[in-house]
C-alpha positions in Angstrom: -11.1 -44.6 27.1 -8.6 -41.8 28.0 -7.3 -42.3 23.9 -11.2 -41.7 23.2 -11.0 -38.4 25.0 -7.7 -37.4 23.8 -9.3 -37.8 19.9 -12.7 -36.0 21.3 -10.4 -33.1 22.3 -8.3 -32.7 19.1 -12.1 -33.2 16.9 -13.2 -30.1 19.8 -10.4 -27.7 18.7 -10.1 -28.5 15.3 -13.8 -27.5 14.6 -13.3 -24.8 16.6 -10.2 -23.3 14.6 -12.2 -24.1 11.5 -15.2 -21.8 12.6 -13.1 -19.1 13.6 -11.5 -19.2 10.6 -14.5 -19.7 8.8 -16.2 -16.6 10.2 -12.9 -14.4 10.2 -12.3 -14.6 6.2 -16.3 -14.0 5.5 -15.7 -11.3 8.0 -13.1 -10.0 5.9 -15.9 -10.1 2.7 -18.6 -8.0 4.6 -15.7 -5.7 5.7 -14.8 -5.2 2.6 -18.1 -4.2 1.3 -19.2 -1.9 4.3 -16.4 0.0 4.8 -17.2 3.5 3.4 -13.3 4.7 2.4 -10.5 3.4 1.4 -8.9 4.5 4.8 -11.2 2.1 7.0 -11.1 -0.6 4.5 -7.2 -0.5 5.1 -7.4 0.0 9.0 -9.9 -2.6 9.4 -9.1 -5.8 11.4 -10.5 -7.8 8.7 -8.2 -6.8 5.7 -6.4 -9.7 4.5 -3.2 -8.3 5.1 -3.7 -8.2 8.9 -5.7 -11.4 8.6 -2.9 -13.1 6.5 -0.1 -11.8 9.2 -1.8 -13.8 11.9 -2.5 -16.7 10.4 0.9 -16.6 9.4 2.3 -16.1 13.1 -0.4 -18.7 14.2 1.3 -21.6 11.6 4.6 -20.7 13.4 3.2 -23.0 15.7 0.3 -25.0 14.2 1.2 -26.7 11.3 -1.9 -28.0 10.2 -3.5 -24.6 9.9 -2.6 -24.4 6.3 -5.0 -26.8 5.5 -7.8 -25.0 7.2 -7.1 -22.0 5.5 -7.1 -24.2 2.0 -10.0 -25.4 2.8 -11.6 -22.2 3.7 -10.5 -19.9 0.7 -11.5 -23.1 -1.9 -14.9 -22.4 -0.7 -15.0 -19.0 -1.9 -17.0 -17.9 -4.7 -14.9 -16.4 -7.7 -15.5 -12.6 -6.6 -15.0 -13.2 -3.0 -11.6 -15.5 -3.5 -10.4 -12.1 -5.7 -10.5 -10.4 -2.5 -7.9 -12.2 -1.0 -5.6 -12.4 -4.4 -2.7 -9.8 -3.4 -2.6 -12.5 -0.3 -2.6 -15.5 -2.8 0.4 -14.3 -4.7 2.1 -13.4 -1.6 6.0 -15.0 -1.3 5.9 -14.5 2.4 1.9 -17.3 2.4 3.5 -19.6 0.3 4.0 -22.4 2.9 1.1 -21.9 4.9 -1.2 -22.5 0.9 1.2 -24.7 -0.3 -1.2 -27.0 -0.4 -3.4 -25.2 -2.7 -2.0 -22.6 -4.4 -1.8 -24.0 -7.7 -5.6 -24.6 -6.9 -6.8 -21.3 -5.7 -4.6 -18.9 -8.4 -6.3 -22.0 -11.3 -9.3 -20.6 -9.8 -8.5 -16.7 -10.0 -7.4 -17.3 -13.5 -11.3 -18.9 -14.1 -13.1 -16.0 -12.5 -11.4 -13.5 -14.5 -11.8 -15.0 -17.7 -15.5 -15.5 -16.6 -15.4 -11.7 -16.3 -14.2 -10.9 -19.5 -17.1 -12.2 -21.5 -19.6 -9.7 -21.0 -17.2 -7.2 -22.6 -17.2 -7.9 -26.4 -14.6 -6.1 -27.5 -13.8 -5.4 -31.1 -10.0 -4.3 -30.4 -8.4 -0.8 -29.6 -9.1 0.1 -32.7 -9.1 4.2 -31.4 -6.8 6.8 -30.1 -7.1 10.2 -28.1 -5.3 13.0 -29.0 -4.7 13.9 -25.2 -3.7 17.4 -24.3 -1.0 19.2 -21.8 -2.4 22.0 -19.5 -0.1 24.2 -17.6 -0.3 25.5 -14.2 0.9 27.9 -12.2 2.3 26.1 -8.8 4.5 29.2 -7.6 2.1 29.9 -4.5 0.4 26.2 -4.0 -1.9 24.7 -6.1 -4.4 21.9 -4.8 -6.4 19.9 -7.7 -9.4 18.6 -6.7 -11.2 18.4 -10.6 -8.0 19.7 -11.7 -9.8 22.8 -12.8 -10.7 21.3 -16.9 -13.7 22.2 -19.0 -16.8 20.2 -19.5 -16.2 17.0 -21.8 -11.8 16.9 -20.0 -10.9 14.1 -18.0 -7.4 13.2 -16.3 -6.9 9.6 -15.6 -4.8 8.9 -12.5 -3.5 5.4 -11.0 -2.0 5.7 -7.0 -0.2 3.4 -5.0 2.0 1.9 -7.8 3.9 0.9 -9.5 2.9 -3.3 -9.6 5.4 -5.9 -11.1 2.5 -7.5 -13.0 -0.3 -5.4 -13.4 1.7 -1.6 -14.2 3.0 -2.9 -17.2 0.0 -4.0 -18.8 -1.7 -0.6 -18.2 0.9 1.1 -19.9 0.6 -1.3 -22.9 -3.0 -0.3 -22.7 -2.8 3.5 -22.6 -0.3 3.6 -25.5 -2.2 1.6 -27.5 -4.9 4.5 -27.6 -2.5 7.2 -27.1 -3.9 8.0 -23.8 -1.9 9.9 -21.0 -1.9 9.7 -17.8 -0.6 11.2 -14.2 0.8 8.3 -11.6 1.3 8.6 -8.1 3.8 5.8 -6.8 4.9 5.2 -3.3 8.9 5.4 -3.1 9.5 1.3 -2.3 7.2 0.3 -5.2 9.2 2.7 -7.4 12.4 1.8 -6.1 12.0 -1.8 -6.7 10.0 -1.1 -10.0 12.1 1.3 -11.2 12.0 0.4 -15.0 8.5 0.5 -14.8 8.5 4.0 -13.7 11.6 5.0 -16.3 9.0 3.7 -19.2 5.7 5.6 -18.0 7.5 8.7 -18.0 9.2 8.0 -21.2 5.7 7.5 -23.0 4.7 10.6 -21.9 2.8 10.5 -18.5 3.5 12.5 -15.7 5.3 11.1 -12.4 4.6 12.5 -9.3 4.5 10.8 -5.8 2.3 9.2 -3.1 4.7 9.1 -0.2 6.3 6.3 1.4 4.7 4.2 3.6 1.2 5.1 2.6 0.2 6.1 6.1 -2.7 8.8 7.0 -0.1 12.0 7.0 -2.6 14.7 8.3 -2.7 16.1 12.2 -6.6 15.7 12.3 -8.7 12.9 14.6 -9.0 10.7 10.8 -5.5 9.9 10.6 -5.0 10.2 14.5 -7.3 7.1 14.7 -5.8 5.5 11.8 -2.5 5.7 13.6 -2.9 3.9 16.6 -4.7 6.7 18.5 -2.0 9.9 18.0 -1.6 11.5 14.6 1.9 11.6 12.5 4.5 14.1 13.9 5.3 16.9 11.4 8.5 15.9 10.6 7.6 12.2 9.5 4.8 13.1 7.9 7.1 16.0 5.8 9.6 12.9 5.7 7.2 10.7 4.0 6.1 13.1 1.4 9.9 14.4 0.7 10.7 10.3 0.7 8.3 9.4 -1.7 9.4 12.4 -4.6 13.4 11.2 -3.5 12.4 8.0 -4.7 11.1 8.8 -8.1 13.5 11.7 -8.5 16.4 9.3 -8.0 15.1 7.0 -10.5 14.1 9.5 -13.2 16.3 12.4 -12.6 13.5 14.6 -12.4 9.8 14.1 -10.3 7.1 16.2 -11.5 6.0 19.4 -8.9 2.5 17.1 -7.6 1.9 15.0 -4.6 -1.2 13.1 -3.5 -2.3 12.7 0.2 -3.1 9.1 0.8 -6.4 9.1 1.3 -6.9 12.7 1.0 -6.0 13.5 4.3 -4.2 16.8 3.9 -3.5 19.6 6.8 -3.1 23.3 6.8 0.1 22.5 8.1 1.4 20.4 5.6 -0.2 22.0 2.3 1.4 25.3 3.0 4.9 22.9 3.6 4.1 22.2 -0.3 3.2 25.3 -1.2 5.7 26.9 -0.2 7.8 24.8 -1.9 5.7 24.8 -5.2 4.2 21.5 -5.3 0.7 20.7 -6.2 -1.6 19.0 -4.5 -3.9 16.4 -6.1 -6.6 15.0 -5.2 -9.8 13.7 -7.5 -13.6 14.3 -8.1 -14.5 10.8 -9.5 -13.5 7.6 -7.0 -13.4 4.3 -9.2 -13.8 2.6 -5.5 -11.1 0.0 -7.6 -10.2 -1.2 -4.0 -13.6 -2.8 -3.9 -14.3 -6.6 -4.2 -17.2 -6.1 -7.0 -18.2 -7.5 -10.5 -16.0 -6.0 -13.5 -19.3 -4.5 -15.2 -20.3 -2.8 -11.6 -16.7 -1.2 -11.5 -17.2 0.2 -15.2 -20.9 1.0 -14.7 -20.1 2.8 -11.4 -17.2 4.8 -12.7 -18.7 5.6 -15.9 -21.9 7.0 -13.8 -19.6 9.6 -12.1 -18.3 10.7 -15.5 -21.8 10.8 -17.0 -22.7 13.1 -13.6 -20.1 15.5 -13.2 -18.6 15.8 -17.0 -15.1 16.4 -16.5 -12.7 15.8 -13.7 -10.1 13.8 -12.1 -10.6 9.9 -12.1 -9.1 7.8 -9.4 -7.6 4.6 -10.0 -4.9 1.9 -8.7 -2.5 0.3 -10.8 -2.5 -2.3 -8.2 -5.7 -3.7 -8.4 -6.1 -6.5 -11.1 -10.0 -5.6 -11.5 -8.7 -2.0 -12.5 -6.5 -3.3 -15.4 -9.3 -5.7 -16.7 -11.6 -2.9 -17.2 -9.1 0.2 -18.7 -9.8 -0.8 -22.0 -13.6 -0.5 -22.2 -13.2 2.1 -19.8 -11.5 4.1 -22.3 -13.2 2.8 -25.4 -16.6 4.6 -23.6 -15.2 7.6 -22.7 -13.4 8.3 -25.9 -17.4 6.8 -27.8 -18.6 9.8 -25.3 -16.4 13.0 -27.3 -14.1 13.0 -23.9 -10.3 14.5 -24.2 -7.8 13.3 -22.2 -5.4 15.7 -20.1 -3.0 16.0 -18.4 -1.2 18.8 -15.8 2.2 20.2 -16.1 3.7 23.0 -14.3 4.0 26.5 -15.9 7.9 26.1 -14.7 9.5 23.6 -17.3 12.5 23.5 -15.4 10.2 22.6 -12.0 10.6 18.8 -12.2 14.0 18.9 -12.5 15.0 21.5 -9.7 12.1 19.9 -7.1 13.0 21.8 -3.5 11.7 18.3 -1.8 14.4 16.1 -3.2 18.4 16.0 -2.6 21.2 14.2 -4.5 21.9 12.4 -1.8 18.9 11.1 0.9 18.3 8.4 3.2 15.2 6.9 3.1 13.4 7.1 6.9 
């Protein structure tokens, strides 16, 4: 009798630990899809990141927890498991899926091949003759459509550069002669750095995303963000000075441009830029890349914004897989629709070498 019980509690908590789980990763899913920026989907309680980091503290002690989580994620539809990829290929999850990794990335690999056949592609069989247009950064510059005509687009990719996905891009854009501007964050470009040596050598232009990635600006958005108090000035001026020392010591050079992560700039902090001649950039067409969604609703989204606004500054991440299986007929319909590619440069050629944010010699905060 008392063994009975014993099993009757075990059967008890194990269901229960399955339907929290259960709930927290389709959580995650409607998160994903209701969260109206990029800022809240990465602050949310439900991003696999954080989710991830406490099932990996909660396997510490409960060894049979990968197995839930197995069981949980083989569920998933194709679109949905893609959601929780960056997790999947995650070193640091690899004994708590070890049970089904080889399963679940099988799985990935099906999706996106599944994805790929609406898209009948008849090769890069074109190439842009993309332009170089200079500015004047001496008293601040901020780039919101990055002031081009009608029919001028510049492509931009944040947050980079990936190990897997980066390269691919590249071998993309030069195989239509397409430029573009990137803006890594300094660990990514430290441990990528011949990734960043080769976009720059092709001809794109390197600027920087900071650090950490964290909400910089003294307003109640990145306050909130933060844990309830904004950045102090000083980190915040250290994470954007940390993220140019980065590419600068990799390169030898960082071009004059920073982006806000998330676009959360202050008065505060631009005139810290201007004054030291580097542009701001920001962009007038979101790809929304970040978002679990259908390869043809990423194209058809994106390509609706260009249709709308004619010119401007696309957003995009060079660390989202659905981003990289899309560039190609991305370009193919801009370059169908008479669009030139461009890119920014300042009006000082000796600017990215003699950046006032960078030092020979700087320790990374």
């Amino acid at each position: 009798m008392k063994k009975n019980i014993y099993i009757i509690i075990f059967l008890m908590s194990s269901s229960a630990c399955t339907n929290s789980l259960h709930h927290e990763i389709r959580q995650s899913i409607s998160a994903n899809q209701k969260a109206r920026s990029l800022l809240e989907w990465e602050t949310a309680e439900e991003n696999p990141k954080k989710v991830f980091s406490r099932l990996r503290e909660e396997f510490k002690t409960n060894s049979k927890l990968g197995s839930t989580v197995c069981e949980e994620l083989l569920l998933l539809k194709g679109q949905d498991l893609s959601l929780f990829e960056e997790e999947i290929n995650n070193p640091a999850n690899g004994a708590l899926l070890k049970e089904c990794i080889i399963s679940l990335k099988k799985k990935l690999e099906e999706y996106w091949l599944l994805q790929k056949k609406p898209f009948q592609s008849s090769g890069l069989n074109f190439s842009f003759e993309p332009r170089i247009e200079k500015r004047d950064l001496s008293k601040g510059y901020r780039a919101s459509s990055g002031d081009v005509q009608s029919k001028e687009l510049i492509i931009t990719f944040d947050d980079g550069p990936h190990s897997d996905y980066s390269p691919k891009i590249l071998d993309i854009l030069k195989s239509v002669n397409a430029k573009a501007m990137f803006f890594p964050l300094g660990p990514h470009v430290r441990g990528n750095p011949a990734i960043v040596y080769r976009a720059a050598t092709e001809g794109h232009v390197i600027g920087s995303h900071s650090i950490t990635h964290r909400c910089l600006a003294d307003n109640t958005v990145c306050a909130k963000a933060n844990g309830g108090k904004p950045l102090p000035y000083d980190q915040a001026v250290a994470e954007i000075r940390g993220g140019h020392q980065a590419v600068y010591e990799v390169l030898g050079f960082v071009d004059p441009f920073f982006r806000f992560p998330y676009g959360e700039s202050s008065f505060q902090l631009s005139n810290f830029l201007a004054s030291r001649q580097v542009g701001q950039f920001y962009w007038s067409i979101d790809s929304g890349d970040w978002r679990s969604q259908t390869n043809e609703e990423l194209l058809k989204n994106t390509l609706a914004q260009v249709d709308k606004n004619q010119r401007g500054i696309v957003l995009f991440h060079d660390t989202h897989r659905r981003t990289l299986e899309i560039l190609d007929e991305f370009l193919r319909a801009i370059y169908e629709k008479g669009y030139t590619l461009v890119v920014l440069q300042s009006t000082d050629e000796k600017a990215r070498y003699n950046s006032q944010l960078v030092t020979k010699h700087w320790d990374i905060p």
